[in-house]
MDTraj code that builds the backbone (N, CA, C; nanometers):
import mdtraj as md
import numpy as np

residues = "UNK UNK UNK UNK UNK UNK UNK UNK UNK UNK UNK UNK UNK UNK UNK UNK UNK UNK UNK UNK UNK UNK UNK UNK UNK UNK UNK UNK UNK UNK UNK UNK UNK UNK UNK UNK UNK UNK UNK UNK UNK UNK UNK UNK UNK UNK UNK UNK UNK UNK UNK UNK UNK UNK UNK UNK UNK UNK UNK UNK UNK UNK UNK UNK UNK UNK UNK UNK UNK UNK UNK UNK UNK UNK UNK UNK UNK UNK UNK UNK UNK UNK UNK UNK UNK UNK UNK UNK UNK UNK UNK UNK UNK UNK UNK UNK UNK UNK UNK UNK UNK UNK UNK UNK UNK UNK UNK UNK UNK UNK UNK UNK UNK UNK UNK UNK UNK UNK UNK UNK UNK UNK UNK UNK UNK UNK UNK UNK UNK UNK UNK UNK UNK UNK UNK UNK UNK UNK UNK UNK UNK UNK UNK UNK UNK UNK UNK UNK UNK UNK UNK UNK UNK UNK UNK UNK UNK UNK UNK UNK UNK UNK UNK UNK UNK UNK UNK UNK UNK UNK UNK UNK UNK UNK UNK".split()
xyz = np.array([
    [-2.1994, 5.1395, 3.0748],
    [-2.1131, 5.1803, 2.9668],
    [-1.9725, 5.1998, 3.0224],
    [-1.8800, 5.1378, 2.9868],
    [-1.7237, 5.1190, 3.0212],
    [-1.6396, 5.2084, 2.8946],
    [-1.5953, 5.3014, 2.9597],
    [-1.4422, 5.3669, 2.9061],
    [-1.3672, 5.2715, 2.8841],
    [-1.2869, 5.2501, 2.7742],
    [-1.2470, 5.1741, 2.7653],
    [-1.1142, 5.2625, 2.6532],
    [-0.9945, 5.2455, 2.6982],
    [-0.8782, 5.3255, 2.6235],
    [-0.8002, 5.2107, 2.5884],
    [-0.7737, 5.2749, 2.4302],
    [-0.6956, 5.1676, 2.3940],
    [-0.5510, 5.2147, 2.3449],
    [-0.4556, 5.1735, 2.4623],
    [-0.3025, 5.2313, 2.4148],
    [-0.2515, 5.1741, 2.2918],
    [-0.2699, 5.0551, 2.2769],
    [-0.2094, 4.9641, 2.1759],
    [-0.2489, 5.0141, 2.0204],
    [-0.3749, 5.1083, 1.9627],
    [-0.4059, 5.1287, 1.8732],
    [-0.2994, 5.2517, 1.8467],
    [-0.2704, 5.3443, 1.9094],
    [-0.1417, 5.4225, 1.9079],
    [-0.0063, 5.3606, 1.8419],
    [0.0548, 5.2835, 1.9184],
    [0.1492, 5.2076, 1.8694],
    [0.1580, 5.1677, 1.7682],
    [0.0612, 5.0606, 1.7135],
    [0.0192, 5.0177, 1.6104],
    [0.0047, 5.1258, 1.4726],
    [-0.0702, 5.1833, 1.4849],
    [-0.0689, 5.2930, 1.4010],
    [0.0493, 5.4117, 1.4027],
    [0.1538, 5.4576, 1.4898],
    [0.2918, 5.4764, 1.5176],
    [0.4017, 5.3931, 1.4377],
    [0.3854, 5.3045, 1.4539],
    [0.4577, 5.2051, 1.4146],
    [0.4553, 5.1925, 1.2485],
    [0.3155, 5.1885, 1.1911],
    [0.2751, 5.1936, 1.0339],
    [0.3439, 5.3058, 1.0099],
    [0.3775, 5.4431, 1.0381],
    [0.3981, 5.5592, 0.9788],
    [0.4942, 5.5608, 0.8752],
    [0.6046, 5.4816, 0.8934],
    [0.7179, 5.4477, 0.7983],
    [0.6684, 5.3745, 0.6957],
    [0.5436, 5.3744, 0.6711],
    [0.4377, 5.2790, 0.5770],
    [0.4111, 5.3956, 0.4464],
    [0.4321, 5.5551, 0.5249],
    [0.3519, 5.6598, 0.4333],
    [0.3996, 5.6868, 0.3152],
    [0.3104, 5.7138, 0.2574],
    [0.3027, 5.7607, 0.1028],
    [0.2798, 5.8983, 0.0582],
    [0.3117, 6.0273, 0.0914],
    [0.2540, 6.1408, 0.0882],
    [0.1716, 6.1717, -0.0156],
    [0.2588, 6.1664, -0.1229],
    [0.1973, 6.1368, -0.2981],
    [0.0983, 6.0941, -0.3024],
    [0.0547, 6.0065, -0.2520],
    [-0.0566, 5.9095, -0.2921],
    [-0.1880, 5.9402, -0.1840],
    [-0.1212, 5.9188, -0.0593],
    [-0.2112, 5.8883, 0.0589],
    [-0.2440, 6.0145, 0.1396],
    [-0.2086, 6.1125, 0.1516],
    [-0.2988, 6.1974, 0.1953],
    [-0.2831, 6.3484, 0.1058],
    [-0.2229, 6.3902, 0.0488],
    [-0.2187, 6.4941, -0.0886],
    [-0.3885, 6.5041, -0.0996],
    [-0.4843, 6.6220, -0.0892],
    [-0.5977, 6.6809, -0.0833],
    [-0.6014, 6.7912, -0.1060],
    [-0.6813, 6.8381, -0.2183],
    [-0.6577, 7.0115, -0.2473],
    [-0.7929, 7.0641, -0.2362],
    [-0.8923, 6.9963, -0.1484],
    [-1.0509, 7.0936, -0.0827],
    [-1.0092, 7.1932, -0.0360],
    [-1.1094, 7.2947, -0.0194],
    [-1.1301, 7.3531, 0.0879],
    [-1.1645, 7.2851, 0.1909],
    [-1.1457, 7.3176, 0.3719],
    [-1.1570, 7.2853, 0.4465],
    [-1.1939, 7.3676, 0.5761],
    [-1.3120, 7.3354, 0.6412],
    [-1.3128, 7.4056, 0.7666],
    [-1.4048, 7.3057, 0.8600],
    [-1.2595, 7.3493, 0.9914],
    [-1.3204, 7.2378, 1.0822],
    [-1.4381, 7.2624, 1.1561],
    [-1.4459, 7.3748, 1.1628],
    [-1.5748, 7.3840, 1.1898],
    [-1.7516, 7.3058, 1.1325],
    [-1.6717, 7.2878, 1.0181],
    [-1.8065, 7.2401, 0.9463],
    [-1.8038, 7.0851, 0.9950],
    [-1.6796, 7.0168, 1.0368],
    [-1.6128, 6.8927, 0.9991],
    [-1.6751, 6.8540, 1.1711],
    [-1.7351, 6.9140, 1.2486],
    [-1.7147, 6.9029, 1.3997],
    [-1.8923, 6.8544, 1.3883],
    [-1.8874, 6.7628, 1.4858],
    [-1.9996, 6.6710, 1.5284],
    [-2.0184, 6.5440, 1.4965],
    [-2.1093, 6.5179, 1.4626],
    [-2.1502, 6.3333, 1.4469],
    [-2.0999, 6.3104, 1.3398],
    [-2.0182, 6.1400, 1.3108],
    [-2.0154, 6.0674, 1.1704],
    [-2.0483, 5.9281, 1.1967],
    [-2.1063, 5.8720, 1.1080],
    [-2.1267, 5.7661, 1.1189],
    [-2.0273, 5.6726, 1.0438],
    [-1.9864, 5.5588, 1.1108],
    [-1.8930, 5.4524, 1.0466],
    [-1.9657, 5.3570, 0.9314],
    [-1.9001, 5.3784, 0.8321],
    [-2.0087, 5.3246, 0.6974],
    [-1.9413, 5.1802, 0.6392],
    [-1.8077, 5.1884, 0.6706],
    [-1.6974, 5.0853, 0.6154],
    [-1.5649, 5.1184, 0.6806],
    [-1.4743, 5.0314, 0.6970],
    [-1.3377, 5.0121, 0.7963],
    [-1.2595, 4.9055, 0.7054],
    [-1.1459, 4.9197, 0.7556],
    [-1.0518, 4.8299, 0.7596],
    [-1.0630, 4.7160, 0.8916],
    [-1.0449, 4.6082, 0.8882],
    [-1.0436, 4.5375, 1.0214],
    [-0.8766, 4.5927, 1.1160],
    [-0.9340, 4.6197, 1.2429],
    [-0.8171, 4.6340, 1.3247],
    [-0.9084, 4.5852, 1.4755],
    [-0.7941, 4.5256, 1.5524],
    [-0.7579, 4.4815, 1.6561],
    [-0.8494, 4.5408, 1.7349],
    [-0.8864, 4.7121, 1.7499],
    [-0.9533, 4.8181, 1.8619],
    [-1.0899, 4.8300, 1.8160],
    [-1.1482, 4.7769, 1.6938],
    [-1.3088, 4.8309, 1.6607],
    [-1.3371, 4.6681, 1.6235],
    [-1.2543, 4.5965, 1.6026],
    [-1.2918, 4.4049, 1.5667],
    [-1.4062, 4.3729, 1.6455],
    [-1.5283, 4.3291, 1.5743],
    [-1.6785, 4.3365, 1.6026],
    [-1.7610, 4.4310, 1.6204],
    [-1.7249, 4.5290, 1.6063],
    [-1.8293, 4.7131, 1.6733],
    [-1.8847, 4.7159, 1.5425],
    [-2.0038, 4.7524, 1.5899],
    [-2.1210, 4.7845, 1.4576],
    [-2.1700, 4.8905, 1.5372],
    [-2.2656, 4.9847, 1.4300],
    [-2.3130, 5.0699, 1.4846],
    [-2.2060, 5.2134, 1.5673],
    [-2.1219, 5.1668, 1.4721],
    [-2.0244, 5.2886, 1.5043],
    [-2.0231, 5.4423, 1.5048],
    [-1.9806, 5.5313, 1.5657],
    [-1.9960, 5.6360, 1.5453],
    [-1.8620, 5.7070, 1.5814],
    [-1.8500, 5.8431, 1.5677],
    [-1.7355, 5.9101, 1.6178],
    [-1.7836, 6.0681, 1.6154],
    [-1.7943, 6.1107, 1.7004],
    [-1.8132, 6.2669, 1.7438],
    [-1.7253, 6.3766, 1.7832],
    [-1.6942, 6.4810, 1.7432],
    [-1.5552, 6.5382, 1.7346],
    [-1.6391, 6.6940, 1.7755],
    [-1.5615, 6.7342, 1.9115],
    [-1.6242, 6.8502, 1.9669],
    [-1.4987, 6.9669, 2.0139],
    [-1.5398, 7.0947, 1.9483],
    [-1.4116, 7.1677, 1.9625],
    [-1.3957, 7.2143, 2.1323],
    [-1.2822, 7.1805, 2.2002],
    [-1.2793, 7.2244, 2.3341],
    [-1.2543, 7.3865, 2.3400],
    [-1.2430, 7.4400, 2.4643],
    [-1.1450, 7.5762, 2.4361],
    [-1.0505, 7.6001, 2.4203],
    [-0.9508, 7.4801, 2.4536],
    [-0.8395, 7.4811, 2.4197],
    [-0.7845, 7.4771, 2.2601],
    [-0.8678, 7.4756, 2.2019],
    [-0.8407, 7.4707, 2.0542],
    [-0.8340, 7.3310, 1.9809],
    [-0.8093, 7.2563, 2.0954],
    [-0.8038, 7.1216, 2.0985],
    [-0.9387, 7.0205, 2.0245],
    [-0.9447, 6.9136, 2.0250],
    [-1.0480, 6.8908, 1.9209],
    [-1.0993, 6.7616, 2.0182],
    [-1.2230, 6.7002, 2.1319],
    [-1.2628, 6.6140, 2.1876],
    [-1.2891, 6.5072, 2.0504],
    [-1.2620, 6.3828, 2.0935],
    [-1.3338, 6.2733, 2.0059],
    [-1.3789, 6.1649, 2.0591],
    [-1.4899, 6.1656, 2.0567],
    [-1.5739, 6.0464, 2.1321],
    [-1.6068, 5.9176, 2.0122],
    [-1.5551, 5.8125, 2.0235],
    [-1.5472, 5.7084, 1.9563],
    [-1.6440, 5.6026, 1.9680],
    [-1.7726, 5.5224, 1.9864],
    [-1.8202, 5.4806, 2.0604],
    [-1.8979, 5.3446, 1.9422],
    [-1.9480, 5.2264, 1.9863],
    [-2.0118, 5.1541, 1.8642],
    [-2.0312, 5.0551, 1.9786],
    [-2.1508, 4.9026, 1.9234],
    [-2.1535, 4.8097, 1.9926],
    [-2.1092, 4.6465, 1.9553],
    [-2.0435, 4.6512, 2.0763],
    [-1.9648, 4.4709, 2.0219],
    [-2.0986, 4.3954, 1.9683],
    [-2.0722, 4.3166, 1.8888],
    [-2.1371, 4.1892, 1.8266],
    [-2.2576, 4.2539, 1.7084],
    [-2.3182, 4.3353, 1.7811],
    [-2.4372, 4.3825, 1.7012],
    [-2.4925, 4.5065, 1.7242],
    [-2.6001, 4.6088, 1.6756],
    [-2.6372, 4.7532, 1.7050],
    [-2.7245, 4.6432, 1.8707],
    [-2.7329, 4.5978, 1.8811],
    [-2.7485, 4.5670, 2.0592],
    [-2.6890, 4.5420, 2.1515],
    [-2.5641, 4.5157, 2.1144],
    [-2.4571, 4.4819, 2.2131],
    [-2.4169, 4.5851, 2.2679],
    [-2.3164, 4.5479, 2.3597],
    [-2.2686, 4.6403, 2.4830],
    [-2.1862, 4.7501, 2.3961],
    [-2.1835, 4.8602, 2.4731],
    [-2.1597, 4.9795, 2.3966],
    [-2.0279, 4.9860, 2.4843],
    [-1.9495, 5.0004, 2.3805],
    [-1.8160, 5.0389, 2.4351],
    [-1.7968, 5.1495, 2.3754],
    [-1.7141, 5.2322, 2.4437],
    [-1.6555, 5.3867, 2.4324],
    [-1.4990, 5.4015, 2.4043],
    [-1.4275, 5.5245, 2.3528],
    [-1.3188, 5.5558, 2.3618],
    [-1.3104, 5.6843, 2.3344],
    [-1.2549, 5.7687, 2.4529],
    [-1.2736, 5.8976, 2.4526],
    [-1.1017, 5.9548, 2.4168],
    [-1.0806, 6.0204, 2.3220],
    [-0.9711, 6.0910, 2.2718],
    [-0.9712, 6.2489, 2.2576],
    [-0.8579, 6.2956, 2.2056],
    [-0.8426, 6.4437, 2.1740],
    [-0.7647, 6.4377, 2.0140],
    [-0.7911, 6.5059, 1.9854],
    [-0.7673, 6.5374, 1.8728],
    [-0.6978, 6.6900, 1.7850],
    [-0.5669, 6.7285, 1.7390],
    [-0.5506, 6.8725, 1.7066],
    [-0.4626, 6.8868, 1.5554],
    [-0.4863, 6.9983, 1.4933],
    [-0.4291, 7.0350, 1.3825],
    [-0.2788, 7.0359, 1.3684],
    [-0.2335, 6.9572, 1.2261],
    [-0.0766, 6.9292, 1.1954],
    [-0.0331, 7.1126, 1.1981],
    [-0.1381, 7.1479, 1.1057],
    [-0.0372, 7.2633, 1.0584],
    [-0.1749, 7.3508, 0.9884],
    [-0.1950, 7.4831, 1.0226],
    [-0.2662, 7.5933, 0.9438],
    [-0.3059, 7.5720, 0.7970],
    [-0.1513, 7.5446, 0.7266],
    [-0.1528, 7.5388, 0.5992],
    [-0.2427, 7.3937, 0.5066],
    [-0.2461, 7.2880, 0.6096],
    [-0.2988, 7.2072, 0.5681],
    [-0.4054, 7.1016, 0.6879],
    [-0.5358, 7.2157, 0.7239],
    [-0.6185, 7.1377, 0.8323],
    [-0.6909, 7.0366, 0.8145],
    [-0.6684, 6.9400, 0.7322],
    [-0.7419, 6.8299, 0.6805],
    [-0.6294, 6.7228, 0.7874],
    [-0.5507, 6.7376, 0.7944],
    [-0.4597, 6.6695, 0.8282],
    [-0.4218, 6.7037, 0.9991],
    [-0.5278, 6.5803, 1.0385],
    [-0.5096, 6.6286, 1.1861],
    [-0.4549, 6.5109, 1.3133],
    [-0.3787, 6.4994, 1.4338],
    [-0.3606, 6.4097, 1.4831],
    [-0.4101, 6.3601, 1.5899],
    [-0.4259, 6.2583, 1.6101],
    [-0.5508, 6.1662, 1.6739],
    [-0.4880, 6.1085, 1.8352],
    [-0.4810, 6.1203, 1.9454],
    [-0.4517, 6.0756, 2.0548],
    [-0.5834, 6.0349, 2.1596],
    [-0.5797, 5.8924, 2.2193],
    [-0.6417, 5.7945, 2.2663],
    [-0.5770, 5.7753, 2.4037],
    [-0.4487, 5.7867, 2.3800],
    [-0.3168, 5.7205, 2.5181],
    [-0.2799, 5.8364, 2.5242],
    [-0.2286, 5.9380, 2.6455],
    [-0.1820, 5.9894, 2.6717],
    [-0.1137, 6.1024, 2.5824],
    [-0.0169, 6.0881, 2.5704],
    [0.1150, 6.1850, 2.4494],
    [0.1045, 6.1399, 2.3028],
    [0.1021, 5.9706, 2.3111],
    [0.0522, 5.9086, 2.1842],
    [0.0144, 6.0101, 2.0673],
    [0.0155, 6.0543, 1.9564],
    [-0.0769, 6.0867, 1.8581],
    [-0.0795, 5.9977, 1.6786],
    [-0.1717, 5.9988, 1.6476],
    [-0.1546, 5.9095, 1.4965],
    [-0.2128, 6.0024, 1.4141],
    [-0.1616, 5.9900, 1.2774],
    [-0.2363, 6.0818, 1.1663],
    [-0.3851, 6.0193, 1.1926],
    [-0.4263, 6.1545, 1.1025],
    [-0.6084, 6.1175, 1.1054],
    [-0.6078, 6.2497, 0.9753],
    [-0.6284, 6.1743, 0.8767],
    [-0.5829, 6.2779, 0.7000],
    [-0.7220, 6.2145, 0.6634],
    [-0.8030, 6.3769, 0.6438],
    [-0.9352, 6.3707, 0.6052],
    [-0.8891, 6.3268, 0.4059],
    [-0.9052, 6.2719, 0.3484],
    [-0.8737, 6.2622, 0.2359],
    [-0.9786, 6.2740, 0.1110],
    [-1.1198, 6.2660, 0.1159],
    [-1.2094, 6.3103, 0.0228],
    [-1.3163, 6.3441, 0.1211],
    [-1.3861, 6.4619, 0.0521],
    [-1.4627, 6.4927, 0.2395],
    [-1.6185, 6.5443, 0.0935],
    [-1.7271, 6.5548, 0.1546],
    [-1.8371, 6.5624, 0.0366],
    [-1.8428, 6.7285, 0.0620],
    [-1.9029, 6.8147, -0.1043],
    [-1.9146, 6.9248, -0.0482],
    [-1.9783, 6.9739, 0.0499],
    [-2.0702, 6.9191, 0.1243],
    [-2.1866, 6.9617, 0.1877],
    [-2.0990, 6.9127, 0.3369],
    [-1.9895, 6.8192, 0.3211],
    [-1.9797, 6.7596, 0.4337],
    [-2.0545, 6.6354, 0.5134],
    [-2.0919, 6.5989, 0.3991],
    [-2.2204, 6.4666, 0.4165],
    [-2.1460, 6.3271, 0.4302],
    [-2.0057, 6.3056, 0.3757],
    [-1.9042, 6.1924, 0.3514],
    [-1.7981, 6.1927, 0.3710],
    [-1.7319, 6.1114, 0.4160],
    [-1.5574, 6.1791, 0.4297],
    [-1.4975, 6.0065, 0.3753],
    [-1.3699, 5.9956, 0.3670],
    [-1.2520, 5.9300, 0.3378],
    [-1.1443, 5.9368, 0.4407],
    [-1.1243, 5.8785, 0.4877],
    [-1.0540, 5.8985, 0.6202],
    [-0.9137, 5.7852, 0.6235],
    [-0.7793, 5.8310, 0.5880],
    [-0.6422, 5.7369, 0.5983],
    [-0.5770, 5.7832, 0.7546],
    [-0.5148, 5.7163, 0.7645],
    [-0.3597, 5.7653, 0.8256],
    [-0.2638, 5.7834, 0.7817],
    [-0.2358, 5.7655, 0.6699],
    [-0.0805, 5.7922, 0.5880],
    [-0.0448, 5.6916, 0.5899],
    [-0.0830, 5.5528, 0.5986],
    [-0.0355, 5.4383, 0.5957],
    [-0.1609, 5.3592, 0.4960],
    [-0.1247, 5.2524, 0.4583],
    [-0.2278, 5.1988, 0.3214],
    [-0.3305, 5.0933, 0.4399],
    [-0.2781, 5.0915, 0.5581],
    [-0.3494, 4.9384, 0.6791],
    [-0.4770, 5.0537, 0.7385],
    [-0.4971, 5.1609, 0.7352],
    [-0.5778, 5.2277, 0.8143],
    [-0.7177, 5.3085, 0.7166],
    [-0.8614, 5.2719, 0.6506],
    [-0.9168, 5.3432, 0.6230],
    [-1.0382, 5.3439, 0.6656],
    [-1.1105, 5.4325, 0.6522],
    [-1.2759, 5.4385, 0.7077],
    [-1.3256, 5.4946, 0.5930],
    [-1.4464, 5.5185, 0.6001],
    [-1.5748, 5.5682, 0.5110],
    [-1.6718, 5.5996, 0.5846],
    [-1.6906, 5.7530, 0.6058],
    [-1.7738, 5.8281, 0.7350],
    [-1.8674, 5.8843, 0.6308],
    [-1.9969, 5.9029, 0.7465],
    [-2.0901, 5.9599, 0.6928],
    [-2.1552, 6.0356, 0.7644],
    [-2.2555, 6.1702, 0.7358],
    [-2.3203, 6.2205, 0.8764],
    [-2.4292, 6.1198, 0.8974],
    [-2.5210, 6.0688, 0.7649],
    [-2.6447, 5.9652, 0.8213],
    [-2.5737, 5.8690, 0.8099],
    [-2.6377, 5.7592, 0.8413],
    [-2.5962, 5.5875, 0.8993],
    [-2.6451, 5.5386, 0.7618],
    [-2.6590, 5.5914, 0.6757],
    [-2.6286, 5.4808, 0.5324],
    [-2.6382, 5.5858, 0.4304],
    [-2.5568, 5.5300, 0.3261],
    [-2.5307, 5.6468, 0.2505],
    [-2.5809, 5.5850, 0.0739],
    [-2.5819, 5.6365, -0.0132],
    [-2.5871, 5.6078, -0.1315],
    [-2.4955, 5.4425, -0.1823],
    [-2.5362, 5.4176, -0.2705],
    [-2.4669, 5.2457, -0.3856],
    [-2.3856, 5.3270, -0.4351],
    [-2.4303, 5.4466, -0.4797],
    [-2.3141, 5.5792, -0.5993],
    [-2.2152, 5.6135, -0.5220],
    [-2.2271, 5.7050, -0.3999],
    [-2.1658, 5.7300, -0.3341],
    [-2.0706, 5.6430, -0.2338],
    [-2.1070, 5.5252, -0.2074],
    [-1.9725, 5.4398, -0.1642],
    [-1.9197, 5.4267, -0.2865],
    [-1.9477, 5.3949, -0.3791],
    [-1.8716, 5.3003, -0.4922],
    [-1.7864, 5.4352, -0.5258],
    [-1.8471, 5.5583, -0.5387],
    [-1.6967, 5.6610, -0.6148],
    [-1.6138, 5.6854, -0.4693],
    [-1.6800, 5.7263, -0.3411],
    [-1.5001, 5.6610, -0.2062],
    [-1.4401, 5.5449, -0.2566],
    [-1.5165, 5.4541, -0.2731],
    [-1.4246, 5.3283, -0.2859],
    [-1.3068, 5.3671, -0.4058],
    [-1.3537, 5.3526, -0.4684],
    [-1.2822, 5.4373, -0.6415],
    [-1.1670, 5.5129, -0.6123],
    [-1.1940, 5.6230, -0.4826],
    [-1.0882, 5.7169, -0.4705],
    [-0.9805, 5.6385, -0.3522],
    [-1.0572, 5.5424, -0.2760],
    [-0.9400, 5.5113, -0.1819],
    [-0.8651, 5.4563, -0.2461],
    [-0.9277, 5.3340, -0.3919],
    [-0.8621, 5.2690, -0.4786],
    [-0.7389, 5.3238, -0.5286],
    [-0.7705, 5.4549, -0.6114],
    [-0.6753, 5.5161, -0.6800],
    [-0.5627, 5.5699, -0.5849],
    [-0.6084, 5.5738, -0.4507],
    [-0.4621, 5.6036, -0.3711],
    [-0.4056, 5.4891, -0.3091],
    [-0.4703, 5.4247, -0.3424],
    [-0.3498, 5.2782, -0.3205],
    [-0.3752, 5.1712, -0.2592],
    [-0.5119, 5.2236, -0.1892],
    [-0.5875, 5.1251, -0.0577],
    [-0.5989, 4.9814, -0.1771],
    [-0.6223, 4.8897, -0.0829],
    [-0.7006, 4.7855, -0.0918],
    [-0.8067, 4.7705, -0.0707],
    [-0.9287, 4.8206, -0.1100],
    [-1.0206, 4.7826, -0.0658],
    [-1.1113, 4.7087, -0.0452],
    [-1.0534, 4.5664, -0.1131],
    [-1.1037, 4.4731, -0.1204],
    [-1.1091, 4.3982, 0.0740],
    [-1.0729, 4.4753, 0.1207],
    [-0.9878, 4.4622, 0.3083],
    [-1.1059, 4.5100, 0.3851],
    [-1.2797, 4.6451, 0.2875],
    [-1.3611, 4.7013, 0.3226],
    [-1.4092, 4.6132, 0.4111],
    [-1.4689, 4.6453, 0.5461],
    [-1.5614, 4.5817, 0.6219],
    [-1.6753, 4.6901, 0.6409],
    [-1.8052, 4.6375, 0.5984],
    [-1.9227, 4.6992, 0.6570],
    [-1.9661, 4.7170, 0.7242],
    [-2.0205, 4.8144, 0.8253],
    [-2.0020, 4.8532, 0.9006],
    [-2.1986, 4.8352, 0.9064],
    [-2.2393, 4.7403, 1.0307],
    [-2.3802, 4.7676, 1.0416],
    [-2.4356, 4.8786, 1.1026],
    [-2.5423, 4.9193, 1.0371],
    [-2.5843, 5.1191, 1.1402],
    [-2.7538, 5.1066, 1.1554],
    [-2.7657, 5.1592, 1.2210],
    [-2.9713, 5.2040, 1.2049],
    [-2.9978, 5.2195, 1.1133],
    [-3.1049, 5.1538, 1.0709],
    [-3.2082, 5.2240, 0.9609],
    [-3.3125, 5.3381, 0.9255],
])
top = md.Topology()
chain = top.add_chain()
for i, resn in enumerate(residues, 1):
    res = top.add_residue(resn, chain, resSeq=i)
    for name in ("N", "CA", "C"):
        top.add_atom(name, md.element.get_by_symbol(name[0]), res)
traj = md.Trajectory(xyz[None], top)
């Protein structure tokens, strides 16, 4: 299993920020606690980008350090749930008290990119996941497949904020 860091997804997503929409793209009025939000998700649907292009069987694990700081272990396998497992280990920390849904994501060094929880399930079973830019979305889950109902009303909501989602890639997981 190879670490594998990817600076260029920083940039890239840096670079989109002048893309944001506040109004539209990350505006969320849940309650929120990260605590609940901390451990396993499974990757259910993506946008295609450059750093996950072929990974199935995706996952992302988010572990609070002591530093207050937030670990994120990124991990899925090229070609198929058998292929080689590649990793990407990040940190992760809160914009602001007033609004912890909205947290920033570093991979490279100093680097950080939005990471705006944007519809999250009550139980915490689903999330909606932008960057403040319309090129960046996911569809997380805690199990590896989720409801026909339940993608189709995320889809609905990424819709109504502006996504394309016709751009969705499925994301293959365990059964």
């Amino acid at each position: 299993m190879k670490l594998i860091i990817l600076p260029f997804l920083f940039l890239v997503l840096t670079s989109n920020a002048q893309n944001m929409n506040p109004d539209q793209t990350i505006q969320s009025t849940f309650e929120f606690e990260l605590e609940k939000y901390l451990g396993t998700w499974y990757e259910i649907a993506r946008f295609d980008h450059s750093f996950e292009r072929e990974l199935q069987g995706v996952t992302a694990t988010y572990k609070l350090k002591d530093d207050g700081k937030i670990e994120v272990l990124n991990q899925g396998n090229i070609g198929n749930l058998d292929g080689k497992l590649k990793k990407a280990i990040g940190k992760a920390k809160l914009t602001s008290p007033e609004n912890p849904r909205n947290l920033k994501v570093s991979f490279f060094w100093i680097f950080y990119s939005p990471y705006n929880i944007l519809e999250l399930g009550e139980n915490y079973e689903h999330a909606l996941i932008g960057t403040g830019s319309k090129n960046y979305l996911w569809i997380l889950s805690r199990t590896p497949q989720i409801s026909e109902q339940t993608f189709n009303e995320l889809v609905g909501k990424a819709k109504a904020r502006g996504y394309d989602t016709s751009k969705l890639i499925i994301v293959e997981q365990v059964h």
